[in-house]
C-alpha positions as a Python dict, from the first residue, in 0.01 Angstrom:
ca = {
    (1, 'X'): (0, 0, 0),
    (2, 'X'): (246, 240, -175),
    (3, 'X'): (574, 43, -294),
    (4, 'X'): (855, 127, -43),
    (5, 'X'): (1071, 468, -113),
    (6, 'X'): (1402, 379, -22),
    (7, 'X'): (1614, 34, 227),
    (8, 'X'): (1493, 171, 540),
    (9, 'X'): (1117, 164, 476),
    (10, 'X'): (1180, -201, 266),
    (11, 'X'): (1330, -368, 615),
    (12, 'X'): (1063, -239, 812),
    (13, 'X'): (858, -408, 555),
    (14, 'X'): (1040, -746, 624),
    (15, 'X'): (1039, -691, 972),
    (16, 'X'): (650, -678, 903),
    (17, 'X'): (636, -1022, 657),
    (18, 'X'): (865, -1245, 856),
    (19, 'X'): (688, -1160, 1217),
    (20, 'X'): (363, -1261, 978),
    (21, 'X'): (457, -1599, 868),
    (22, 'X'): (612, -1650, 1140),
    (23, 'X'): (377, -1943, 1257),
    (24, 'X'): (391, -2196, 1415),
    (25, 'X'): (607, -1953, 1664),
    (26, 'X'): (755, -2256, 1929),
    (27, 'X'): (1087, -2329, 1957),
    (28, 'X'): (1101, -2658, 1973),
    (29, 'X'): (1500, -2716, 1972),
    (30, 'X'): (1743, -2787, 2266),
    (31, 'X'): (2055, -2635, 2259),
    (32, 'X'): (2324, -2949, 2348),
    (33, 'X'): (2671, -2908, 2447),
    (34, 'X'): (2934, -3210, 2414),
    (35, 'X'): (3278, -3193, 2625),
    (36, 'X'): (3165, -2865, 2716),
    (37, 'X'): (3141, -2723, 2348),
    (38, 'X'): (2842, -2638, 2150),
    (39, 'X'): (2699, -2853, 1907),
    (40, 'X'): (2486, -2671, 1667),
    (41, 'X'): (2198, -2803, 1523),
    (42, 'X'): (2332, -2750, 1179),
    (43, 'X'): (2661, -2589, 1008),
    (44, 'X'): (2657, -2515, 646),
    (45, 'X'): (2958, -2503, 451),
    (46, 'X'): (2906, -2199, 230),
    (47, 'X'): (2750, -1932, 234),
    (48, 'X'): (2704, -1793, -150),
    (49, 'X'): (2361, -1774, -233),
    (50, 'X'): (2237, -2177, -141),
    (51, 'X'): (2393, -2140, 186),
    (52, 'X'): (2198, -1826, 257),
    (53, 'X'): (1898, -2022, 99),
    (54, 'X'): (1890, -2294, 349),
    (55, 'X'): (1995, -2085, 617),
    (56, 'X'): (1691, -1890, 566),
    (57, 'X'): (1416, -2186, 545),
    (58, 'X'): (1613, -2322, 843),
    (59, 'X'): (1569, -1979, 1079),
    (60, 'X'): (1204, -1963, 928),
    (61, 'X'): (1104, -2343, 1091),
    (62, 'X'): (1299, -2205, 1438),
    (63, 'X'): (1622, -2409, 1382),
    (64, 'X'): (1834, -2071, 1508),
    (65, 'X'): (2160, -2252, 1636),
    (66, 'X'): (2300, -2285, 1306),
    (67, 'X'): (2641, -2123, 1126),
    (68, 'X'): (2744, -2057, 786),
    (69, 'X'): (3070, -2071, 737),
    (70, 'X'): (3333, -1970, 396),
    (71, 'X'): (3673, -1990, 321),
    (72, 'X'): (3615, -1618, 54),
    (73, 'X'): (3688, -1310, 260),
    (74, 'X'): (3316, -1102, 333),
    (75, 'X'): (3138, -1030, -24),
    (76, 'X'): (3339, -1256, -248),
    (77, 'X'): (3149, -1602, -178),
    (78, 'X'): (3044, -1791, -465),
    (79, 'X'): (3121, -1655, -839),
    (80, 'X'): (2972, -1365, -897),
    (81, 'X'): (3270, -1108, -825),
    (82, 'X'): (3525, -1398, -883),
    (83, 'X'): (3554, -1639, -1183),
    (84, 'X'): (3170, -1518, -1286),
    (85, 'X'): (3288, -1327, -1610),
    (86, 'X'): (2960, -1245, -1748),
    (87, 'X'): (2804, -909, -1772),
    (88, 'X'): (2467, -1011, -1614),
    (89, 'X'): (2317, -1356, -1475),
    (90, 'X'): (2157, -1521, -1727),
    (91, 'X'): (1829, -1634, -1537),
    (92, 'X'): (1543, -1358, -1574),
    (93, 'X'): (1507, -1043, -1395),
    (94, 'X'): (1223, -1129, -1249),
    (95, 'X'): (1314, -1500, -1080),
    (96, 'X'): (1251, -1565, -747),
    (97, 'X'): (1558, -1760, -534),
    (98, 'X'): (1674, -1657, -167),
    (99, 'X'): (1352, -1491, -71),
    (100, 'X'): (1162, -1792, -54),
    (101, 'X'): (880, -1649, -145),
    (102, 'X'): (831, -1381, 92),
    (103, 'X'): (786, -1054, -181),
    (104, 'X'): (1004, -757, 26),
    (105, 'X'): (1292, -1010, -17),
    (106, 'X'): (1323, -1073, -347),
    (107, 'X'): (1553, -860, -598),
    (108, 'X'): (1294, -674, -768),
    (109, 'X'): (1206, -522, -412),
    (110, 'X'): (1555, -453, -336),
    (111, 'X'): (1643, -295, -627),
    (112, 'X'): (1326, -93, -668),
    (113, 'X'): (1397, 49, -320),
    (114, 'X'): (1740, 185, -466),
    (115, 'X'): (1649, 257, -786),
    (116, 'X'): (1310, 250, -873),
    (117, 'X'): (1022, 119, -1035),
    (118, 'X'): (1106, 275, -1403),
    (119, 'X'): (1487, 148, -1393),
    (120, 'X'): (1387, -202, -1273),
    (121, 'X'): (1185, -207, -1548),
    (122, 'X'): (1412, -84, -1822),
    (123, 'X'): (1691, -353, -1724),
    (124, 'X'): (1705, -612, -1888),
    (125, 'X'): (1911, -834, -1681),
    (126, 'X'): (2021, -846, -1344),
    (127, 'X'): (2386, -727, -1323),
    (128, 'X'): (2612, -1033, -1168),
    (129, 'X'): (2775, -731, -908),
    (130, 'X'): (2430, -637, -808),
    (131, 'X'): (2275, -976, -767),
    (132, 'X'): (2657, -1007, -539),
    (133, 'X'): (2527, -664, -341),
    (134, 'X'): (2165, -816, -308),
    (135, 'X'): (2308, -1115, -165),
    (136, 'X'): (2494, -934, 108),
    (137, 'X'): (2171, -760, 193),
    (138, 'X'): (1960, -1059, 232),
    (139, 'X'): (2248, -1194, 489),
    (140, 'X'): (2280, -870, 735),
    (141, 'X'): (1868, -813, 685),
    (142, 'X'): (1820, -1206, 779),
    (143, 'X'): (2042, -1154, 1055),
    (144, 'X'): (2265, -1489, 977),
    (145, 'X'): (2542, -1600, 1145),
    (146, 'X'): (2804, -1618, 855),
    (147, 'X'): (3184, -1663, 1007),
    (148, 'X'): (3410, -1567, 644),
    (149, 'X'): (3753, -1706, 611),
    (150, 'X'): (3670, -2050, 748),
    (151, 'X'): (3843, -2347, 553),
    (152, 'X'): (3627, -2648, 596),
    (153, 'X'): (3799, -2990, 667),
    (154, 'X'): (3711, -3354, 734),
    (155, 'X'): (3366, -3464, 864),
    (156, 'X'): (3353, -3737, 1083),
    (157, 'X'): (3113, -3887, 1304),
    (158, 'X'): (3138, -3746, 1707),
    (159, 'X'): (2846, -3795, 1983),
    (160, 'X'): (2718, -3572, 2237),
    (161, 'X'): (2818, -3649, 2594),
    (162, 'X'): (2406, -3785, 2622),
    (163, 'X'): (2482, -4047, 2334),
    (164, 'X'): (2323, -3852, 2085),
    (165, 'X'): (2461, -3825, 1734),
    (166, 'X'): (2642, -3553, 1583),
    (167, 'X'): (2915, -3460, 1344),
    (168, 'X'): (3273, -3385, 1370),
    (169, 'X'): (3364, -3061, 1115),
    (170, 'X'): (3726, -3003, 1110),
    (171, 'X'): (3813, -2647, 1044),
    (172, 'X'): (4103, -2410, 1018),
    (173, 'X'): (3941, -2225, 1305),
    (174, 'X'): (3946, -2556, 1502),
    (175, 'X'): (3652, -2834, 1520),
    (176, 'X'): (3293, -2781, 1491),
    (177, 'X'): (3035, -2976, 1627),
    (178, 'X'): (2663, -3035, 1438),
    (179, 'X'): (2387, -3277, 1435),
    (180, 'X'): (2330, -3210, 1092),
    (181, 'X'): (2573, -3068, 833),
    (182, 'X'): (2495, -2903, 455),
    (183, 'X'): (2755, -2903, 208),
    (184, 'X'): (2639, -2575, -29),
    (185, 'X'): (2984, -2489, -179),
    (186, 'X'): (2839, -2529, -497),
    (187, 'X'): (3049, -2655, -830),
    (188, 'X'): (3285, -2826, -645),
    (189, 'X'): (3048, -2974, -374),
    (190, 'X'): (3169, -3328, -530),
    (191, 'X'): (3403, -3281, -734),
    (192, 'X'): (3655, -3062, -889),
    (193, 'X'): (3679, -2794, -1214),
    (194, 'X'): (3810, -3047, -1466),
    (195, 'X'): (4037, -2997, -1757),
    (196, 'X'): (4201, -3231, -1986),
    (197, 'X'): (4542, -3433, -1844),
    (198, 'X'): (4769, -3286, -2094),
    (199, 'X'): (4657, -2897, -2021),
    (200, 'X'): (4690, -3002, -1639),
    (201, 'X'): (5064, -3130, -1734),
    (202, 'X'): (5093, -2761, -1899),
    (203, 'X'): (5318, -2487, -1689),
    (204, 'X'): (5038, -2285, -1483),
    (205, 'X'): (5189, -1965, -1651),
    (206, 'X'): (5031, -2144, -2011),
    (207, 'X'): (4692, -2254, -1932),
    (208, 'X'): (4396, -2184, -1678),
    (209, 'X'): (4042, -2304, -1630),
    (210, 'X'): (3727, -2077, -1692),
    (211, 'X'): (3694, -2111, -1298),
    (212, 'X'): (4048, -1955, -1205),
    (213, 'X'): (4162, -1634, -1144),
    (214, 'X'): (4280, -1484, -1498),
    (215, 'X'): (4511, -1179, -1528),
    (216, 'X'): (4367, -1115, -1828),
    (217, 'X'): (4555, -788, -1882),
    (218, 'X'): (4864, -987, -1970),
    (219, 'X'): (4678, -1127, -2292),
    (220, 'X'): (4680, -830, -2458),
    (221, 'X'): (4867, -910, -2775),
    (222, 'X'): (4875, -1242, -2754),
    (223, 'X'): (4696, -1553, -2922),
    (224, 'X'): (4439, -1722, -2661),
    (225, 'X'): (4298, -2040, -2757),
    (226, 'X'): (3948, -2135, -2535),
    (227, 'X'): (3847, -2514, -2527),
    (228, 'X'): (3447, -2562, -2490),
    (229, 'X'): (3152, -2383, -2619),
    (230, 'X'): (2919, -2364, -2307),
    (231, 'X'): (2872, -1981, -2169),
    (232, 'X'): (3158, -1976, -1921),
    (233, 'X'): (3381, -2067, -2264),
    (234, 'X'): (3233, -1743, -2444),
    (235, 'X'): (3291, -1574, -2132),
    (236, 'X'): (3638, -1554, -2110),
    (237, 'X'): (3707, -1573, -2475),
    (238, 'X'): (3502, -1203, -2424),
    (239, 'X'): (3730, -1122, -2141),
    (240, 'X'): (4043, -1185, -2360),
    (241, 'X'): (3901, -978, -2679),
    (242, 'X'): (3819, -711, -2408),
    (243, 'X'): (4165, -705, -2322),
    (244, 'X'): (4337, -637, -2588),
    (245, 'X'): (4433, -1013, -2731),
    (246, 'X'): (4546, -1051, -3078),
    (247, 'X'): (4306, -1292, -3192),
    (248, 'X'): (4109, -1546, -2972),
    (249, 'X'): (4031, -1912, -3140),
    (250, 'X'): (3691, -2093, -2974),
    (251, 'X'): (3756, -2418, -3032),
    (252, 'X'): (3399, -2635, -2989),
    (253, 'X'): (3414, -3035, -2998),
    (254, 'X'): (3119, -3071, -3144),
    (255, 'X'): (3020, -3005, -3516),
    (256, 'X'): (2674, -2849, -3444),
    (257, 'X'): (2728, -2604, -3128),
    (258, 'X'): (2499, -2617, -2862),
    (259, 'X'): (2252, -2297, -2899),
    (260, 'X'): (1944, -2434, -2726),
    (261, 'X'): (1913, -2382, -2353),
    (262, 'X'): (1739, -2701, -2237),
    (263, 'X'): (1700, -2548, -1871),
    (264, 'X'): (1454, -2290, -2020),
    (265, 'X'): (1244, -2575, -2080),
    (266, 'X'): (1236, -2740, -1738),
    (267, 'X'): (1180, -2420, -1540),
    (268, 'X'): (805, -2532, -1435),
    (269, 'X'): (679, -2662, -1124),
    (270, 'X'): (616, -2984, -1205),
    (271, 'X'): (961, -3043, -1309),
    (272, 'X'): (1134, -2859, -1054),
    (273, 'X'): (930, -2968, -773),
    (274, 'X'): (825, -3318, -846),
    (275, 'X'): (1114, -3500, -1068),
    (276, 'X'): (1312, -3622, -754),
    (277, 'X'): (1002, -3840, -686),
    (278, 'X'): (991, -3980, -1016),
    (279, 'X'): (1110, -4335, -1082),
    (280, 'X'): (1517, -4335, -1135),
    (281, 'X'): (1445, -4437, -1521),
    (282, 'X'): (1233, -4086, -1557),
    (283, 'X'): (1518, -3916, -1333),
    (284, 'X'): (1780, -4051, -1586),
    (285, 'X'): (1586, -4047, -1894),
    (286, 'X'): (1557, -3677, -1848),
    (287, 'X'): (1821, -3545, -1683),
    (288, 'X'): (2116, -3734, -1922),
    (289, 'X'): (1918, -3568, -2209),
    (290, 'X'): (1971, -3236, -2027),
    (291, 'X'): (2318, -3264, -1942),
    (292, 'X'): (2384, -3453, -2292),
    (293, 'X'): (2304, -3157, -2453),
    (294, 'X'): (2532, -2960, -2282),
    (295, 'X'): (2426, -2568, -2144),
    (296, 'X'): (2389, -2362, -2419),
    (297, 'X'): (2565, -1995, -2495),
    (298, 'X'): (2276, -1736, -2479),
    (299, 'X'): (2233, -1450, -2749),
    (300, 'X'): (2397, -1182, -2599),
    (301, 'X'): (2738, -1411, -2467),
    (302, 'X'): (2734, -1488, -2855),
    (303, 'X'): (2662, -1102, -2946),
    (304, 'X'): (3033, -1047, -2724),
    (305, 'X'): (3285, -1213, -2891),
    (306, 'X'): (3119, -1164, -3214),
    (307, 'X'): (3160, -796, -3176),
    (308, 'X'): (3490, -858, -3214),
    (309, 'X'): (3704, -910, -3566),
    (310, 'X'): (3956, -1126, -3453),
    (311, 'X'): (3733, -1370, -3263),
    (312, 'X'): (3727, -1725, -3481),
    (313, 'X'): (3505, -2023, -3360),
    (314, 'X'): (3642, -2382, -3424),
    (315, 'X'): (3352, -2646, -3456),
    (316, 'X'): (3404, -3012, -3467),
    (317, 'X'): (3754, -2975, -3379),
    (318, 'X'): (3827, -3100, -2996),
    (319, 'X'): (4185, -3070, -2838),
    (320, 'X'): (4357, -3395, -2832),
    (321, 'X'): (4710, -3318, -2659),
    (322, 'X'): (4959, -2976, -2588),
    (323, 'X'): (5285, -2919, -2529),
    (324, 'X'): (5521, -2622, -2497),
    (325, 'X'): (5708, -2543, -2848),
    (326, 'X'): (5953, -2192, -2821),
    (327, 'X'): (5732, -2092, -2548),
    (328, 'X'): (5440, -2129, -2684),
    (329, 'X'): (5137, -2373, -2642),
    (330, 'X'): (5089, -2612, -2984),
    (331, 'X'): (4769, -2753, -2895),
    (332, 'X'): (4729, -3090, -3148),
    (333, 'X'): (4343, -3106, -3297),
    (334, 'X'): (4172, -3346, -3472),
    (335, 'X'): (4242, -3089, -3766),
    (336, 'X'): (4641, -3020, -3700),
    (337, 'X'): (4819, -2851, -3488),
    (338, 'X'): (4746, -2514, -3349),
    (339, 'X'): (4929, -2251, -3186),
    (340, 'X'): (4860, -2022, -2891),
    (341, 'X'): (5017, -1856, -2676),
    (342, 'X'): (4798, -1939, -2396),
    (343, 'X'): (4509, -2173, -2301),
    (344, 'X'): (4233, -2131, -2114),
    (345, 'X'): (3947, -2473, -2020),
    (346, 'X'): (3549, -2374, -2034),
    (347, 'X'): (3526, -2761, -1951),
    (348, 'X'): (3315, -2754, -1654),
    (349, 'X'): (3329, -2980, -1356),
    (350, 'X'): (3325, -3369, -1268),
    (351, 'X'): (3213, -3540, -946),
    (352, 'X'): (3401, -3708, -772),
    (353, 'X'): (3375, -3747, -377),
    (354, 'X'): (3781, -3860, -303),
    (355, 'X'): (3859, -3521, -432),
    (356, 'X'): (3655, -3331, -130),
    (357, 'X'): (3882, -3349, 165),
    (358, 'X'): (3614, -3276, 387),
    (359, 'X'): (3458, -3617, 245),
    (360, 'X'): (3844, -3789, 308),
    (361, 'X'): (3628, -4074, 543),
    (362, 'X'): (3308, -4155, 376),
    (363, 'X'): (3403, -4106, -11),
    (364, 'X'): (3470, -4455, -90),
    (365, 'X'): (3128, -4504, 48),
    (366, 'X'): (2885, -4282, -90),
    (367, 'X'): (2651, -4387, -331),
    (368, 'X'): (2676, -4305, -694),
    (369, 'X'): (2461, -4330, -934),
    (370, 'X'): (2681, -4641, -1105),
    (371, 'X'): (2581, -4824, -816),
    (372, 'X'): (2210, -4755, -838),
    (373, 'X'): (2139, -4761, -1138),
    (374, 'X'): (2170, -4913, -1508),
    (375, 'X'): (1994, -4730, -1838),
    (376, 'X'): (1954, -4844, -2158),
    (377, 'X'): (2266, -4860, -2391),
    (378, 'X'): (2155, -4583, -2621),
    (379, 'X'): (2170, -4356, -2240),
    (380, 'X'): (2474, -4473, -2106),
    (381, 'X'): (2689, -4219, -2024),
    (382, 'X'): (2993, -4268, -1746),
    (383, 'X'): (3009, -3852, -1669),
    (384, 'X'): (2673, -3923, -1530),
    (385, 'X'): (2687, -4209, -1328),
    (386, 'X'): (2955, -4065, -1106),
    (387, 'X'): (2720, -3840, -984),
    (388, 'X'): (2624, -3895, -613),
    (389, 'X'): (2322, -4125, -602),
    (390, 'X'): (2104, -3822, -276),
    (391, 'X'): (1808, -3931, -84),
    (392, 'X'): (1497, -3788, -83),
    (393, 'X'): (1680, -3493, 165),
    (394, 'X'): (1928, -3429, -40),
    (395, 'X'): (2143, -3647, 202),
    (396, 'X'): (2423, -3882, 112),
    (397, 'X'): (2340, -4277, 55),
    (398, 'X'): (2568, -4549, 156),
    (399, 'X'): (2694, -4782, -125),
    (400, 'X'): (2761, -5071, 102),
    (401, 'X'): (2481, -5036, 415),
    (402, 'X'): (2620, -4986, 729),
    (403, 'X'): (2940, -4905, 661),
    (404, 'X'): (2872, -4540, 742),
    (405, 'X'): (2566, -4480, 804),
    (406, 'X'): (2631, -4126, 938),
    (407, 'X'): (2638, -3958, 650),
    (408, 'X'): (2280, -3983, 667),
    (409, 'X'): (2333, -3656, 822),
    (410, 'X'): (2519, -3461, 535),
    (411, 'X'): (2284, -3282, 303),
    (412, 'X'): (2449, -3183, -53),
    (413, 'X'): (2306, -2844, -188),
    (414, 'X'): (2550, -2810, -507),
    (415, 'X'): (2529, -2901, -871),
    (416, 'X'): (2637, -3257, -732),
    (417, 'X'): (2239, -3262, -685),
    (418, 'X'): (2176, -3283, -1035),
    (419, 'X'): (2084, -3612, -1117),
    (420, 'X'): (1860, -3670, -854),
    (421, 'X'): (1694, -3344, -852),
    (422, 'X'): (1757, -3120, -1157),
    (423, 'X'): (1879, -2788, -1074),
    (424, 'X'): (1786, -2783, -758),
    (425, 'X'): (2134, -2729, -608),
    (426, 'X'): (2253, -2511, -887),
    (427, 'X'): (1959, -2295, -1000),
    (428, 'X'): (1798, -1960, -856),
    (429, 'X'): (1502, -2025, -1025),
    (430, 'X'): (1442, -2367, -830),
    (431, 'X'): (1575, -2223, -495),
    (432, 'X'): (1204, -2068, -373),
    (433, 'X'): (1114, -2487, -388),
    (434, 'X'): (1454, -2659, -297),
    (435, 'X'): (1625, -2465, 4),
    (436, 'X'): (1280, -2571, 183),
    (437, 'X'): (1251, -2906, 63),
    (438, 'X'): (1624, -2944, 215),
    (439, 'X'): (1564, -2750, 509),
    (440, 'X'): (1268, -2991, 565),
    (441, 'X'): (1490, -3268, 556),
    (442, 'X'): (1715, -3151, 813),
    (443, 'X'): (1446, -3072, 1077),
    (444, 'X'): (1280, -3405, 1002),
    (445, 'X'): (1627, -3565, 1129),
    (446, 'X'): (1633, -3305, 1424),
    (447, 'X'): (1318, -3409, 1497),
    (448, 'X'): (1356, -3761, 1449),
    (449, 'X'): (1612, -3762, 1712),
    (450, 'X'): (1477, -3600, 1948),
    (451, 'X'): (1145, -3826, 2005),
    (452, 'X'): (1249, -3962, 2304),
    (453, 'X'): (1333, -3592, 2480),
    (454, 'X'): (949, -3450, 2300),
    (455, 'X'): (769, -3711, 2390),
    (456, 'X'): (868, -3698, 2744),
    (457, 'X'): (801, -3342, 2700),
    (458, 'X'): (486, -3395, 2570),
    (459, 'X'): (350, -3630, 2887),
    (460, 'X'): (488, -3336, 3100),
    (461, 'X'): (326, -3081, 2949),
    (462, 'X'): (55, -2926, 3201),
    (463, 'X'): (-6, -2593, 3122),
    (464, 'X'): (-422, -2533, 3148),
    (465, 'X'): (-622, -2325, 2959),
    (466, 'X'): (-896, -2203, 3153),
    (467, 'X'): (-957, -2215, 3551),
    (468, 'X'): (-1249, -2400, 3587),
    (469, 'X'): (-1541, -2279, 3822),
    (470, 'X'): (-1595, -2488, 4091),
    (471, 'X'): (-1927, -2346, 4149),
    (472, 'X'): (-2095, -2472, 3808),
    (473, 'X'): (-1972, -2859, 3835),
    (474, 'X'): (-2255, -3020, 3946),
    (475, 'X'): (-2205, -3203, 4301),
    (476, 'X'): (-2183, -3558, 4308),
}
């Protein structure tokens, strides 16, 4: 068949593809009500690109009473048209992610629709606004329910006026109710953007983190000093340059920078959809080399700031403290002092549960992997351990059993999945293999609770099919 011309005959194509994998067909589900409110089978918190994800696997196994919900206006969830300061995504052009597999979903159908064959080809990379527009596609052609400028607050555990279990979701459009609930907000799933104590102690006017919003326009002229060397680092150094700042200093802890991208290596299938069920000594073994490493800068992040005459890189020379001098930032190094007139973090993110509000009762509780683990000396490495310890459904373990045992029923699809996964939370190029393996997760737990009501189902069930004819059953 000819590819399609233009959006209209693409949906009709999807229309076509979904209503042919659409087996097994049955809904299965019961919709429940508690106190007279709904309780939906499952809410997920975000709805950037893993939210849509699982959303999608969920609507494709007939789990339709589910809601997305964000706290970014319509458009705006997840990075790419926020803090994402890169000119394209770094992950091939040809990935798969969202689509799940299904080929009139994924980008390189999209965009061809638009723009053709010949231009799809002649990019190189995916621009991060258009992978933003595809996104917002895949939502209104998947039909899900996405309710935007929702704040998410604390979970706790409810039950349905026929005993059954369910979640609590605060919210600042009042309480939700759902048997099963997905935390996909990403970065800060479990944890928080981190910087350094003595840049957080610095006026907000002084410093930012890669992650924040930047009025870069206000550089111009001025000195900007950037801590870390990953690609978010490079990216707003670029941002700066490209605004007009004096001179921008890079300033990279370690002596050799980091130019090898490990997580080209592990995109395969046996990593990405078999190293959860290795033993936690493989799980460790590889992943703290991974994340020891550090993610590295790619050639054309580095071609940026280079471009650029008044870009410097520092290496081996980490921050060690700041303070304000005449209204200006002397950041102290392990080489001297050094002076800026404004800071900005690339320092990434730590986990840690007690800073999710949403996790305010269960925190304390949830597994790390500290508590589950112990590698050898020569791969110790305390960043690491305080990464959440996730069952085989990506749902939260208790550190001391029984204490609360229902977060059993809150599924983590961020970069807190790390550890226990890979990139399976945090990658497009693992999505096709990990929004199902999470959606399959929450319908086993659906399921699981519902054996009573199916089974009684099931000895009810008394639909024939054929009539029999009297006439050829032989008489007695």
């Amino acid at each position: 068949m000819p590819a399609p011309r233009n959006l209209t005959e693409l949906e009709a194509d999807i229309s076509r593809d979904l209503e042919l994998v659409a087996h097994p067909r049955a809904a299965w589900l019961e919709a429940k009500t508690s106190g007279g409110a709904p309780v939906l089978d499952c809410l997920i918190i975000g709805a950037g690109q893993c939210g849509l994800a699982v959303a999608h696997a969920l609507k494709r196994d007939k789990v339709s009473n589910i809601l997305l919900i964000d706290r970014a206006p319509e458009g705006k969830e997840g990075p790419w048209v926020t803090y994402a300061r890169m000119p394209t995504l770094r992950s091939w052009k040809d990935q798969n992610g969202p689509d799940l597999g299904i080929p009139s979903l994924t980008y390189q159908a999209w965009h061809e629709a638009q723009f053709g064959a010949a231009h799809f080809a002649a990019m190189r990379m995916i621009p991060r606004e258009a992978w933003q527009d595809y996104l917002n596609w895949l939502r209104r052609v998947l039909a899900l329910p996405v309710r935007n400028g929702v704040d998410a607050g604390r979970i706790s555990p409810a039950r349905t006026d026929d005993g059954l279990p369910c979640l609590r979701v605060e919210s600042s459009a009042g309480p939700y109710l759902a048997r099963k609930v997905v935390l996909a907000t990403g970065q800060e799933g479990v944890g928080e953007w981190w910087m350094p104590d003595f840049l957080r102690a610095l006026p907000a006017d002084k410093r930012a983190h890669s992650a924040d919003a930047i009025d870069f326009a206000a550089l111009k002229g001025r000195v900007v000093a950037v801590l870390g060397a990953g690609a978010s680092a490079f990216d707003n150094a670029a941002m700066a340059l490209e605004a007009g700042a004096a001179e921008v200093h890079l300033f990279c802890r370690r002596a050799d920078p980091m130019i090898i991208q490990p997580y080209r290596w592990l995109t395969f299938a046996g990593f990405m959809r078999h190293i959860f069920e290795m033993p936690d000594e493989w799980r460790w073994r590889f992943m703290s080399y991974i994340l020891g490493l550090r993610e590295g800068f790619p050639a054309d992040t580095y071609a940026r700031v280079n471009a650029f005459p008044n870009f410097t890189m520092h290496v081996g020379r980490p921050w060690t403290g700041a303070r304000v001098v005449d209204g200006r930032v002397e950041l102290a190094t392990t080489r001297g002092a050094f002076l800026a007139d404004y800071a900005i973090c690339g320092t990434g993110v730590r986990m840690d549960p007690a800073l999710i509000p949403a996790l305010g009762d269960c925190a304390n509780n949830i597994a790390l992997w500290a508590d589950r683990y112990t590698p050898p000396a020569e791969e110790a490495s305390k960043r690491l351990g305080e990464f959440p310890y996730l069952a085989a459904d990506y749902s939260f373990v208790e550190k001391r059993v029984g204490e609360t045992p229902w977060i059993r029923d809150i599924h983590l699809f961020g970069i807190g999945t790390t550890m226990s996964f890979g990139p399976a939370g945090s990658s497009i190029n693992a999505m096709t293999m990990a929004a199902p393996r999470l959606a399959a997760g929450v319908t086993r737990g659906l399921f699981e609770a519902d054996l009573p009501r199916l089974y009684g189902e099931l000895r009810s069930y008394d639909i024939p099919q054929v009539v029999l004819d009297p006439s050829r059953i032989a008489a007695e």
